[in-house]
C-alpha positions in Angstrom: 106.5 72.5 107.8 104.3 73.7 105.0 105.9 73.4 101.3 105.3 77.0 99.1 102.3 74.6 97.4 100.7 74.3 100.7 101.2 78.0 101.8 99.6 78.8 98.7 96.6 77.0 99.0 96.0 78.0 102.5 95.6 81.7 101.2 93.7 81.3 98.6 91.3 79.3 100.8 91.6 82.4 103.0 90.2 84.7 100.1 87.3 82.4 99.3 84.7 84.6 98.9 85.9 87.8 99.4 85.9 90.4 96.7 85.3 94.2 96.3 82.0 95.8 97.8 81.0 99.0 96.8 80.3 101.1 99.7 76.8 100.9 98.4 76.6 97.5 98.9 77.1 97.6 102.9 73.8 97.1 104.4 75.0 100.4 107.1 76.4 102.7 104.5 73.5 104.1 102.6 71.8 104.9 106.4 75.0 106.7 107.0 75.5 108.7 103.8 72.0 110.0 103.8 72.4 111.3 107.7 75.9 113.0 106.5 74.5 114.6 103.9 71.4 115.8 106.1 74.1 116.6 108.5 75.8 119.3 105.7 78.7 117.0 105.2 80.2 117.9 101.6 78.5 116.1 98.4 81.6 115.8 97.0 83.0 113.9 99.8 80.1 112.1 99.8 80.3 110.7 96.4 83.9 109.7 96.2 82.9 107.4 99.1 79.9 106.1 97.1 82.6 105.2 94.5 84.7 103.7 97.1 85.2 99.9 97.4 86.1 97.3 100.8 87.4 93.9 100.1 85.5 92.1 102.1 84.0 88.6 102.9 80.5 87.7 102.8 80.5 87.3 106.1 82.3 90.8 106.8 79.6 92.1 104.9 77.4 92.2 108.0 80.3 93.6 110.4 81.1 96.7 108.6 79.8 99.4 110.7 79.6 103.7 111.0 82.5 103.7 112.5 84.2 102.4 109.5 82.5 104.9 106.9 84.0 107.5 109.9 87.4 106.3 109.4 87.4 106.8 105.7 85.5 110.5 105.8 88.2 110.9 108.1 91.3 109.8 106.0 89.8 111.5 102.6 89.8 114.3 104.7 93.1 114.1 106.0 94.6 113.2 102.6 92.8 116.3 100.6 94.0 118.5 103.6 97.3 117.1 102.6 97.1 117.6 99.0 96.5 121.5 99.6 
């Protein structure tokens, strides 16, 4: 059985590396942004995903696909729909 010490140290192992990206930062997102906006998705929407962070790993880096940026055009949608 693990003691609270060894707990610990196995998640902070876990988040090695991993920090906050800016959406900016993802090798696929700037591709995706720029056919959105071609597309006649909002500016606005646009840019609060630009502003918009993923805490990622180095290696997650790489993983994070369109369908990703989908899911959070999709939820800022859904929230501001909700705010109305």
């Amino acid at each position: 059985m693990k003691t609270n010490e060894g707990i610990a140290a196995t998640a902070i192992d876990a988040q090695k590396g991993e920090r906050d990206y800016a959406l900016l930062e993802i090798p696929a997102y700037m591709p995706w942004s720029e056919r959105k906006l071609l597309e006649g998705e909002s500016e606005a929407l646009i840019a609060h995903l630009d502003a918009t962070s993923m805490w990622l790993s180095p290696e997650q880096l790489q993983t994070v696909t369109e369908s990703d940026f989908e899911e959070l055009l999709s939820e800022l949608k859904e929230t501001l729909g909700n705010a109305s």
